[in-house]
mmCIF file of the N, C-alpha and C atoms, coordinates in Angstrom:
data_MODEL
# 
_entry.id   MODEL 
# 
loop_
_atom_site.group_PDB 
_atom_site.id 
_atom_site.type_symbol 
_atom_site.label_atom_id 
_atom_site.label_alt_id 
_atom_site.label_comp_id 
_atom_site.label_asym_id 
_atom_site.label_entity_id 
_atom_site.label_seq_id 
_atom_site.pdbx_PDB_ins_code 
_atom_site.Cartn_x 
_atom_site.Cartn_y 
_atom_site.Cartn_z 
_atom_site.occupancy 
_atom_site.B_iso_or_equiv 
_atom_site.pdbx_formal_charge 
_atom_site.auth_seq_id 
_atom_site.auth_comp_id 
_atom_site.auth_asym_id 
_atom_site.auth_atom_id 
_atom_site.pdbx_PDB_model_num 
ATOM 1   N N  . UNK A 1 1  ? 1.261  -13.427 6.662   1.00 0.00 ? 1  UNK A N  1 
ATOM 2   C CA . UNK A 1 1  ? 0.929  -12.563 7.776   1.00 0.00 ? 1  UNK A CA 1 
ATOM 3   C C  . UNK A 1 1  ? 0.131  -11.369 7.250   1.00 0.00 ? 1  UNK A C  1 
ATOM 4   N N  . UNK A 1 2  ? -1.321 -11.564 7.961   1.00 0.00 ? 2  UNK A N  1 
ATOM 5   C CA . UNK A 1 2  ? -1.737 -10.081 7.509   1.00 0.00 ? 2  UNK A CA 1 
ATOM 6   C C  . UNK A 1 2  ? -1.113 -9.068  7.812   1.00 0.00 ? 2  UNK A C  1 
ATOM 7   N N  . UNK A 1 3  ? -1.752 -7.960  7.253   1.00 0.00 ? 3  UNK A N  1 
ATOM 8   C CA . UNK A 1 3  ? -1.557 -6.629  7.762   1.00 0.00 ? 3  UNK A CA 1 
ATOM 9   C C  . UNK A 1 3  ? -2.162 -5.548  8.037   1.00 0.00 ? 3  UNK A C  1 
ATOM 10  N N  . UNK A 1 4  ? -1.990 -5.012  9.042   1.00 0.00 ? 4  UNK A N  1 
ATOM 11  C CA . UNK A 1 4  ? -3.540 -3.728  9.778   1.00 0.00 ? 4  UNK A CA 1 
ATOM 12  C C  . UNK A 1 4  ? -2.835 -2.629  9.257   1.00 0.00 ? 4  UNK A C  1 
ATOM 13  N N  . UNK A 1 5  ? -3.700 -1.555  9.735   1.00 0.00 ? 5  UNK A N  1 
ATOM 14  C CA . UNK A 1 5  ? -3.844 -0.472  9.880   1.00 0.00 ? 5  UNK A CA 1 
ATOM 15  C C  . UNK A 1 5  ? -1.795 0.221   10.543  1.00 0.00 ? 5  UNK A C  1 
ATOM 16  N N  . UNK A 1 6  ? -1.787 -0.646  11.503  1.00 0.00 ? 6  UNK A N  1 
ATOM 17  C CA . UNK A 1 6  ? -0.804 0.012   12.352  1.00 0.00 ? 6  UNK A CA 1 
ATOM 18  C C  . UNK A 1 6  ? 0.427  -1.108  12.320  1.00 0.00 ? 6  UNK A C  1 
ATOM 19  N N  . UNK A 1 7  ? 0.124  -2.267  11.920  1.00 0.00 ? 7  UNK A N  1 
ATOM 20  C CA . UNK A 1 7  ? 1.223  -3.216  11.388  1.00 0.00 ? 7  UNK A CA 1 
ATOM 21  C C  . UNK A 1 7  ? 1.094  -3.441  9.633   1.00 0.00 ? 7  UNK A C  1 
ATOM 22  N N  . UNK A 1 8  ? 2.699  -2.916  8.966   1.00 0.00 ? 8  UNK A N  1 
ATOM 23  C CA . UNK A 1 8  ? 2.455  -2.649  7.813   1.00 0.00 ? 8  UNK A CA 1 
ATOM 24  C C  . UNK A 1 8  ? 3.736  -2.430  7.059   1.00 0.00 ? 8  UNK A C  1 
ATOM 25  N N  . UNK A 1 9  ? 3.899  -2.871  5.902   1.00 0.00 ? 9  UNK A N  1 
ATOM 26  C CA . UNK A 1 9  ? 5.391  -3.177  5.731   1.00 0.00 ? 9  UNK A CA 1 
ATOM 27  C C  . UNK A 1 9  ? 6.138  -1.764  5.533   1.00 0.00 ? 9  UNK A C  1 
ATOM 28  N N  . UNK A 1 10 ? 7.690  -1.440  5.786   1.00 0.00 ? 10 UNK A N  1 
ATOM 29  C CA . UNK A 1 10 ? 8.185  -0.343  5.789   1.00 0.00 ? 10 UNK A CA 1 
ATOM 30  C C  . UNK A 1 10 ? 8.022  0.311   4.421   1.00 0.00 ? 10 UNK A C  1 
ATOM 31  N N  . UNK A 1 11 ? 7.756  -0.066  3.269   1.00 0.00 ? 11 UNK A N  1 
ATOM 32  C CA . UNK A 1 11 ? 8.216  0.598   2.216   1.00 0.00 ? 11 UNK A CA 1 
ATOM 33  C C  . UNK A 1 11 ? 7.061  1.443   2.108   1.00 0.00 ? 11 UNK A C  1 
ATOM 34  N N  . UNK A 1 12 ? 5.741  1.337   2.684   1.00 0.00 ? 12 UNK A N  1 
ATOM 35  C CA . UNK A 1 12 ? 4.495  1.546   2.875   1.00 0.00 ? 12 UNK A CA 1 
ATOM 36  C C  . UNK A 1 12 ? 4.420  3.254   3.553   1.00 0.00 ? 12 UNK A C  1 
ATOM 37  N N  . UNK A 1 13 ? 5.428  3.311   4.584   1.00 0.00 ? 13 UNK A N  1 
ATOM 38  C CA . UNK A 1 13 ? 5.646  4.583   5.464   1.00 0.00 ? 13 UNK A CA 1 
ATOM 39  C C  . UNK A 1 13 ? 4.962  5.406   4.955   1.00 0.00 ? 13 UNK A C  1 
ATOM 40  N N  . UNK A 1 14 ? 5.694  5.501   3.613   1.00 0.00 ? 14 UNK A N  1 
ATOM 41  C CA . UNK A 1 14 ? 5.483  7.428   3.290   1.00 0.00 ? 14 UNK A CA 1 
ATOM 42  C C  . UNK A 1 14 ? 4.256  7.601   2.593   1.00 0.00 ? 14 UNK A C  1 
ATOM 43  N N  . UNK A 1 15 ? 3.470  6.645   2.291   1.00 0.00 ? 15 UNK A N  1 
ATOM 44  C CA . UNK A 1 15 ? 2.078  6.944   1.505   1.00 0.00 ? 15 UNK A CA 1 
ATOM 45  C C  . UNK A 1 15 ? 1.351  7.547   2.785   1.00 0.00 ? 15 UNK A C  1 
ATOM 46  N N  . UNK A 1 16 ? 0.233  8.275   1.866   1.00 0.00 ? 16 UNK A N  1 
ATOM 47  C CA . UNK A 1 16 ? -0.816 8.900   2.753   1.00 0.00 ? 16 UNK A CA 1 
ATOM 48  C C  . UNK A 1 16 ? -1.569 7.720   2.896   1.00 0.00 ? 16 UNK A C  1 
ATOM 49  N N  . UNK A 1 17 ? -2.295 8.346   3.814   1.00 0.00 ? 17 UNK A N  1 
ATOM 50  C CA . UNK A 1 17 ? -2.844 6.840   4.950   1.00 0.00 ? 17 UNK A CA 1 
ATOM 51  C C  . UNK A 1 17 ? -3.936 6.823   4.152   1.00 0.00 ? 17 UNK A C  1 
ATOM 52  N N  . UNK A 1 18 ? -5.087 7.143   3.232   1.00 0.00 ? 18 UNK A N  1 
ATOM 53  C CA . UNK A 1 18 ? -5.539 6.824   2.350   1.00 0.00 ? 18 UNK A CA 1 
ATOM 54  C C  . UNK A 1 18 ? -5.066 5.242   1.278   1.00 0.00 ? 18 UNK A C  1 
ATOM 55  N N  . UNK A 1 19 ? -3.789 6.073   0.677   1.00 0.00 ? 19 UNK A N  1 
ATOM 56  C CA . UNK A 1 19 ? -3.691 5.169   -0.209  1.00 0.00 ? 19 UNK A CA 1 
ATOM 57  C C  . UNK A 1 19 ? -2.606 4.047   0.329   1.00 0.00 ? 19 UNK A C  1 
ATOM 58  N N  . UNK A 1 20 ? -2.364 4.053   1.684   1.00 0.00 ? 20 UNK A N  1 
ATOM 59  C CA . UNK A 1 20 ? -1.209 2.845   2.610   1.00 0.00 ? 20 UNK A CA 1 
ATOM 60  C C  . UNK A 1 20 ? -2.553 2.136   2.670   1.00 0.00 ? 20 UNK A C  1 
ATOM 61  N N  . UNK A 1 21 ? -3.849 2.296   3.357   1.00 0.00 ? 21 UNK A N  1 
ATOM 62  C CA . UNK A 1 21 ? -4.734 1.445   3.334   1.00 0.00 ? 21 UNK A CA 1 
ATOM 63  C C  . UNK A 1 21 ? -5.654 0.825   2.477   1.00 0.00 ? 21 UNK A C  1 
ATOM 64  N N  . UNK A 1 22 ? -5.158 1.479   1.213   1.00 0.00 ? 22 UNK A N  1 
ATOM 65  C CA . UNK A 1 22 ? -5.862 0.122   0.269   1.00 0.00 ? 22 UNK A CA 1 
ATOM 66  C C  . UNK A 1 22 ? -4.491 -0.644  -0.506  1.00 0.00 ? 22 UNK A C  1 
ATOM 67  N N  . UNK A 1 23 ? -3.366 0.035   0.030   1.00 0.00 ? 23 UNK A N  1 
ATOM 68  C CA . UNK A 1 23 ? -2.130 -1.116  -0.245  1.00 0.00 ? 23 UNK A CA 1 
ATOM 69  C C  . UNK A 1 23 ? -2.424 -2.015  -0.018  1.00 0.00 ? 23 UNK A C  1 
ATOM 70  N N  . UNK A 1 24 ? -2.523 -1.703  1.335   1.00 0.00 ? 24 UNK A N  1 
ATOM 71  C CA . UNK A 1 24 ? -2.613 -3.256  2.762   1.00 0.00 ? 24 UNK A CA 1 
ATOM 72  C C  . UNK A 1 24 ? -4.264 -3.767  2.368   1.00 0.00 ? 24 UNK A C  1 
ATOM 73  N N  . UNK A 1 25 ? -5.534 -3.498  1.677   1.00 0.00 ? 25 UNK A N  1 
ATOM 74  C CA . UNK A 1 25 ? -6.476 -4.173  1.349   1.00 0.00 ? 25 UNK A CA 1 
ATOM 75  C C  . UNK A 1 25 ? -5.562 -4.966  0.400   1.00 0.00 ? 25 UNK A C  1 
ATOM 76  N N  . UNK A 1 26 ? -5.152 -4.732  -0.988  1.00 0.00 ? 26 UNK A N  1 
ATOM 77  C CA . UNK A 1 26 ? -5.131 -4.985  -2.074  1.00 0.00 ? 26 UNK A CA 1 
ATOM 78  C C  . UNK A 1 26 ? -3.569 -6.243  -1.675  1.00 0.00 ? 26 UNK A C  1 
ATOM 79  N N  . UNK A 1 27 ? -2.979 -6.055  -0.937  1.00 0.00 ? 27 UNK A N  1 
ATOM 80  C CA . UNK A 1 27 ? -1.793 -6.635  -0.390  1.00 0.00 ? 27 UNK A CA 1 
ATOM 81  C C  . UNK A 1 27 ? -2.292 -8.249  0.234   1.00 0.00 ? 27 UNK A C  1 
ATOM 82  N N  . UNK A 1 28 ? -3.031 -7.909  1.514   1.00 0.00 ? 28 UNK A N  1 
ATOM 83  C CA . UNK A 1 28 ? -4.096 -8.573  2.003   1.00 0.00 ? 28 UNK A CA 1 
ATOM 84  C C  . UNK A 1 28 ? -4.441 -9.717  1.025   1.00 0.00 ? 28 UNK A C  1 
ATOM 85  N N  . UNK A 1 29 ? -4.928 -9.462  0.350   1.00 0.00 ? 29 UNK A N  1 
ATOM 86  C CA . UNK A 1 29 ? -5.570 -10.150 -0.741  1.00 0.00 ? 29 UNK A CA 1 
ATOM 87  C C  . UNK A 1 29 ? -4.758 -10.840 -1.762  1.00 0.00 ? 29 UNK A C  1 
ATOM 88  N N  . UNK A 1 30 ? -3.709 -10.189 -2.182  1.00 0.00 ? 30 UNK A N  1 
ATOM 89  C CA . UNK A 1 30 ? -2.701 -11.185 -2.845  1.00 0.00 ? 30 UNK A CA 1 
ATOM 90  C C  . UNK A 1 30 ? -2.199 -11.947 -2.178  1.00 0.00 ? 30 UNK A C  1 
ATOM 91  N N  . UNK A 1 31 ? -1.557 -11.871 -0.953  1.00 0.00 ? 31 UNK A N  1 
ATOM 92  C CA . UNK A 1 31 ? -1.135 -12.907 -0.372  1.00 0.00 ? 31 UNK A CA 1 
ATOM 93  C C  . UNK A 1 31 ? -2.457 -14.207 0.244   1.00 0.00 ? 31 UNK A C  1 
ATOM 94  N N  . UNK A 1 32 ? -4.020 -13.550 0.783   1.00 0.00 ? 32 UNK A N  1 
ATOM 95  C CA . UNK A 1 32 ? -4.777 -14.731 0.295   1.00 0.00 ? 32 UNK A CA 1 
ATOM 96  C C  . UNK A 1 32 ? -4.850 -15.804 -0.563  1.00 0.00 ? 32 UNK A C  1 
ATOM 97  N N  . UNK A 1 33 ? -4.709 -14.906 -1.951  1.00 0.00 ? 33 UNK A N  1 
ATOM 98  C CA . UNK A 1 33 ? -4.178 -15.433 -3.453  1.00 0.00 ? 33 UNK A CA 1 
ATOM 99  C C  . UNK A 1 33 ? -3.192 -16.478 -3.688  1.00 0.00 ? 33 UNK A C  1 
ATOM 100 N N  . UNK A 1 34 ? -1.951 -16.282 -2.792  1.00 0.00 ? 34 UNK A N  1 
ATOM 101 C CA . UNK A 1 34 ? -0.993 -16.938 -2.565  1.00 0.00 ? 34 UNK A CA 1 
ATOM 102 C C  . UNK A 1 34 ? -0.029 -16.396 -3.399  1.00 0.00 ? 34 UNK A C  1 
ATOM 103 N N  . UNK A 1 35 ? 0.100  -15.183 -3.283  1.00 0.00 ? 35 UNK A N  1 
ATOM 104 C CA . UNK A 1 35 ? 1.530  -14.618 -4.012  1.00 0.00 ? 35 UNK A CA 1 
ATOM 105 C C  . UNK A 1 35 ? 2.452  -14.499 -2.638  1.00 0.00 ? 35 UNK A C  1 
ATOM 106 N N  . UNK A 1 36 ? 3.650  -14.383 -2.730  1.00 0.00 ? 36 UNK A N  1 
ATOM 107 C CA . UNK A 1 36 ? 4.450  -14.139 -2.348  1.00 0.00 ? 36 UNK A CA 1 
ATOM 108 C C  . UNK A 1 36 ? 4.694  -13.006 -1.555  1.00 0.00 ? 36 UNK A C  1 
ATOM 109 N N  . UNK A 1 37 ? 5.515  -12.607 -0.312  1.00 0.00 ? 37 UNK A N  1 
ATOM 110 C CA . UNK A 1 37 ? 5.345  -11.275 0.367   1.00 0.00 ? 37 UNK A CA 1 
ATOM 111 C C  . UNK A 1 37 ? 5.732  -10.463 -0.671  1.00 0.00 ? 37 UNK A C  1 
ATOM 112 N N  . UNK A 1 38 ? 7.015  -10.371 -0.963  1.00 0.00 ? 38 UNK A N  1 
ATOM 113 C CA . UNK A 1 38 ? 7.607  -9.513  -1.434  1.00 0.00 ? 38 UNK A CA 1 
ATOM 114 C C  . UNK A 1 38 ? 6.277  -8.762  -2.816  1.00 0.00 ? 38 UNK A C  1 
ATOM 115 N N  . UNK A 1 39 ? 6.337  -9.658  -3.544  1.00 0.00 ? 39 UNK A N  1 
ATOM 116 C CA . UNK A 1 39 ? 5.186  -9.425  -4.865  1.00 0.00 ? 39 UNK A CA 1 
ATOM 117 C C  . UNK A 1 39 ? 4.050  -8.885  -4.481  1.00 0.00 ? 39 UNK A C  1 
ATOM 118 N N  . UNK A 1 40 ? 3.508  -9.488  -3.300  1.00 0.00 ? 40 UNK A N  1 
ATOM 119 C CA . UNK A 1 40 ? 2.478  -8.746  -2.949  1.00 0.00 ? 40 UNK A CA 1 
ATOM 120 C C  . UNK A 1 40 ? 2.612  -7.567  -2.638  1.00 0.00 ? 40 UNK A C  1 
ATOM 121 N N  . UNK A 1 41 ? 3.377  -6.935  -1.866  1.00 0.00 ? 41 UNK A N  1 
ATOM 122 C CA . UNK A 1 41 ? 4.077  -5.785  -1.379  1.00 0.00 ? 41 UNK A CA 1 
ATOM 123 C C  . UNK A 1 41 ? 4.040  -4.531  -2.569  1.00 0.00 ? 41 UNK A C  1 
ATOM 124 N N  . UNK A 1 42 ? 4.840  -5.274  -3.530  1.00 0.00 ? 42 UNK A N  1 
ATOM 125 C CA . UNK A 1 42 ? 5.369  -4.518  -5.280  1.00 0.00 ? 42 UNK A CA 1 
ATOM 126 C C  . UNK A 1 42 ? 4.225  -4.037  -5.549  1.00 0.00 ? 42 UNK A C  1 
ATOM 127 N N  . UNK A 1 43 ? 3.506  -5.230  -5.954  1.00 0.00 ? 43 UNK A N  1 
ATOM 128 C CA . UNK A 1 43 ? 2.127  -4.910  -6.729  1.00 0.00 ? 43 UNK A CA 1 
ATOM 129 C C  . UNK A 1 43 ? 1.065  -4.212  -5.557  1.00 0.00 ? 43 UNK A C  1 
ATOM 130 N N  . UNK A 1 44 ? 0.377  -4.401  -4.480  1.00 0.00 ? 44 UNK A N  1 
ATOM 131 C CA . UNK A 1 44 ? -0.276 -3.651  -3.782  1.00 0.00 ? 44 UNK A CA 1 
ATOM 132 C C  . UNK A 1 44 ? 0.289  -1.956  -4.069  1.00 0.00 ? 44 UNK A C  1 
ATOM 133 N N  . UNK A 1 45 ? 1.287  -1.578  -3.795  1.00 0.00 ? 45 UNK A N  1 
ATOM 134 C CA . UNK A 1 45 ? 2.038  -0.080  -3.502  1.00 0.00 ? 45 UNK A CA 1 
ATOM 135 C C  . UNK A 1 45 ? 1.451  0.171   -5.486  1.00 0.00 ? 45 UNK A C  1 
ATOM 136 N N  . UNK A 1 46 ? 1.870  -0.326  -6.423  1.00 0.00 ? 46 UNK A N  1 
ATOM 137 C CA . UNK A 1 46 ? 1.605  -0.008  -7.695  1.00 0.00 ? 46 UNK A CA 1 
ATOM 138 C C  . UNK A 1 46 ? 0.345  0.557   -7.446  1.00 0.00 ? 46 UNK A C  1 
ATOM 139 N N  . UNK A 1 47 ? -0.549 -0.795  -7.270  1.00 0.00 ? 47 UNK A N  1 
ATOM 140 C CA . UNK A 1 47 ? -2.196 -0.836  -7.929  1.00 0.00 ? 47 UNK A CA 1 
ATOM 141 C C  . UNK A 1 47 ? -2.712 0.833   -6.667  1.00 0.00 ? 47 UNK A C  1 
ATOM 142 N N  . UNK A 1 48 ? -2.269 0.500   -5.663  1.00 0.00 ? 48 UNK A N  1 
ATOM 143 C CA . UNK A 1 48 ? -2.864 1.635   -4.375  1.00 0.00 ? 48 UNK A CA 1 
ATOM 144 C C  . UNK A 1 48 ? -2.679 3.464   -5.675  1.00 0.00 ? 48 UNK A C  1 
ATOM 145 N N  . UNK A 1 49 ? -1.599 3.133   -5.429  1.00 0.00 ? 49 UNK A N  1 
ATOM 146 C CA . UNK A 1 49 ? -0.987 4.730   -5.847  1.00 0.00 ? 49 UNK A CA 1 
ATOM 147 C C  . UNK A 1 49 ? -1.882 4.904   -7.118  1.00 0.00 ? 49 UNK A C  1 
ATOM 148 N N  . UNK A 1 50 ? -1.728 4.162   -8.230  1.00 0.00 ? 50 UNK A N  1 
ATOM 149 C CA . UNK A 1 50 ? -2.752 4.161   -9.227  1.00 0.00 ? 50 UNK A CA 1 
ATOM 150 C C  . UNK A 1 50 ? -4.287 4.877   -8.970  1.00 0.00 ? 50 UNK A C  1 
ATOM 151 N N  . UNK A 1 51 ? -4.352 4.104   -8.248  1.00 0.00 ? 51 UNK A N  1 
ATOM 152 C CA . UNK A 1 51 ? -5.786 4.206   -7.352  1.00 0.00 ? 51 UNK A CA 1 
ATOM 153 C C  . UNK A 1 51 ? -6.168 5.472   -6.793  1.00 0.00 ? 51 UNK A C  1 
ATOM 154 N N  . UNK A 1 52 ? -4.992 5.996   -6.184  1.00 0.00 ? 52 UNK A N  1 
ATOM 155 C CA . UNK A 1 52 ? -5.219 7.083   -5.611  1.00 0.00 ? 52 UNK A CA 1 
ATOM 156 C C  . UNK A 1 52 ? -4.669 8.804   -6.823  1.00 0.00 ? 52 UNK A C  1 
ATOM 157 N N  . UNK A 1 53 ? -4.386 8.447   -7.747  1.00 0.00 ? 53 UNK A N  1 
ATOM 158 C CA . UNK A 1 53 ? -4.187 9.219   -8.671  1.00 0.00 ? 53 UNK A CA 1 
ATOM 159 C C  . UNK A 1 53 ? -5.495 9.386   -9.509  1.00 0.00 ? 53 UNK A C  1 
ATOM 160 N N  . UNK A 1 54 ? -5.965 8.256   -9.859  1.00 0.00 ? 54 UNK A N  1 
ATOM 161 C CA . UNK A 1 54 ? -7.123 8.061   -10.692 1.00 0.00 ? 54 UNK A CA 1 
ATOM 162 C C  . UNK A 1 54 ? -8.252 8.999   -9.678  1.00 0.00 ? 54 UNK A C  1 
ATOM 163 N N  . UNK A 1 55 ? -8.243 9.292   -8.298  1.00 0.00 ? 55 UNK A N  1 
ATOM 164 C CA . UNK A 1 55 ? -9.124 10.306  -7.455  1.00 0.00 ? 55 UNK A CA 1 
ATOM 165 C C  . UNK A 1 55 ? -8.813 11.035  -6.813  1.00 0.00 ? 55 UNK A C  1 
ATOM 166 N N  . UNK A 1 56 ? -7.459 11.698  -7.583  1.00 0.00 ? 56 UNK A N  1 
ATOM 167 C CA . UNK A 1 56 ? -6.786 12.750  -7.146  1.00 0.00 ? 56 UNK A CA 1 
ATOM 168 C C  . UNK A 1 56 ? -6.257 12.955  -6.231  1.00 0.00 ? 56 UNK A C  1 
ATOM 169 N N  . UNK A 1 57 ? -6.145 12.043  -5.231  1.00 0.00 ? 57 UNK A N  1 
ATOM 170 C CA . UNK A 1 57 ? -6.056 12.087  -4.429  1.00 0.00 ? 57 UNK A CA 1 
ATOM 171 C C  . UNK A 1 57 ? -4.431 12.186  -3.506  1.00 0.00 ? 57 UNK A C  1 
ATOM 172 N N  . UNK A 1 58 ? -3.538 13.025  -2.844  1.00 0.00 ? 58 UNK A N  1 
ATOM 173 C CA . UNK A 1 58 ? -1.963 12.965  -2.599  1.00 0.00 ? 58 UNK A CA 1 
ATOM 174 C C  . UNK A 1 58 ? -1.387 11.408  -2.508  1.00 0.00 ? 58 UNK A C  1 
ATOM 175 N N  . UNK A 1 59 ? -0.194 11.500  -3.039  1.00 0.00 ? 59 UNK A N  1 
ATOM 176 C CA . UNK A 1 59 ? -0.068 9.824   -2.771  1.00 0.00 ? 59 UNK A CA 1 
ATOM 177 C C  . UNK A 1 59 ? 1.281  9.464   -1.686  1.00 0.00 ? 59 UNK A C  1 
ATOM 178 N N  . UNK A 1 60 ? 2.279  10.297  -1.332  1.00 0.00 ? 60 UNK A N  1 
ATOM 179 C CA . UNK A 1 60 ? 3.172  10.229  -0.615  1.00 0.00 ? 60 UNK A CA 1 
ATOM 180 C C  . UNK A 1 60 ? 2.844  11.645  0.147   1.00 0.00 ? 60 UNK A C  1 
ATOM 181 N N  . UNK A 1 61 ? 4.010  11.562  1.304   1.00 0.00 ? 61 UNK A N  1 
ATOM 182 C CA . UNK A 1 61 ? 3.742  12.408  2.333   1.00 0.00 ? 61 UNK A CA 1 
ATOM 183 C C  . UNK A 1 61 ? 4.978  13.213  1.944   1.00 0.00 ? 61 UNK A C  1 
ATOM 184 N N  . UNK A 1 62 ? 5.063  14.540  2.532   1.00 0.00 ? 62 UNK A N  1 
ATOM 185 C CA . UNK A 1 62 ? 6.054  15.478  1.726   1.00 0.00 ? 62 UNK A CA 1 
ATOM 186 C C  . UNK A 1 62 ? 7.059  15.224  2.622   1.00 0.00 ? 62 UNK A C  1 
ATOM 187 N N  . UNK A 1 63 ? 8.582  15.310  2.490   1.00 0.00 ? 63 UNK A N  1 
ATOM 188 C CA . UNK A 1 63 ? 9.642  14.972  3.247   1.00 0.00 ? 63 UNK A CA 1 
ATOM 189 C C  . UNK A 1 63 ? 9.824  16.298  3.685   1.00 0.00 ? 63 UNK A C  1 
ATOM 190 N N  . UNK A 1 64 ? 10.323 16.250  5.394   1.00 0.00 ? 64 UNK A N  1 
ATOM 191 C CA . UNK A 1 64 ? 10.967 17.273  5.456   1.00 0.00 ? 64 UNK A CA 1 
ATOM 192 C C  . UNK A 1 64 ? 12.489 17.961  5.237   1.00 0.00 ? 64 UNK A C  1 
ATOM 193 N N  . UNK A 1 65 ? 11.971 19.409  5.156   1.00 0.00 ? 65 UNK A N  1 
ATOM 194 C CA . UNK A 1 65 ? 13.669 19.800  4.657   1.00 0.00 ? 65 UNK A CA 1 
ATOM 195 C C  . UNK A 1 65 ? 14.595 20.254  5.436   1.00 0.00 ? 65 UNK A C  1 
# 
């Protein structure tokens, strides 16, 4: 099952919508690949956050207190 913009797995929530949407590219694509949800899931959230560090960019959303 793909995944959009606005359908998207829970563990995904708290990233900034930057780096939730190249989860779900990079996610997308493994499961094309034929990995597994779960794995795809793991590894997309890794490679994204990576991604978004390497351009400085915030990678989770701040919790409130």
């Amino acid at each position: 099952m793909p995944w959009t913009k606005k359908d998207y797995p829970q563990s995904m929530k708290n990233l900034m919508a930057p780096v939730r949407n190249k989860a779900i590219d990079i996610a997308n694509a493994l499961l094309n690949e034929g990995y597994e949800e779960g794995r795809a899931i793991a590894i997309a959230t890794s490679k994204a956050e990576e991604w978004g560090e390497n351009r400085g960019k915030k990678i989770r959303k701040d919790k409130a207190s």
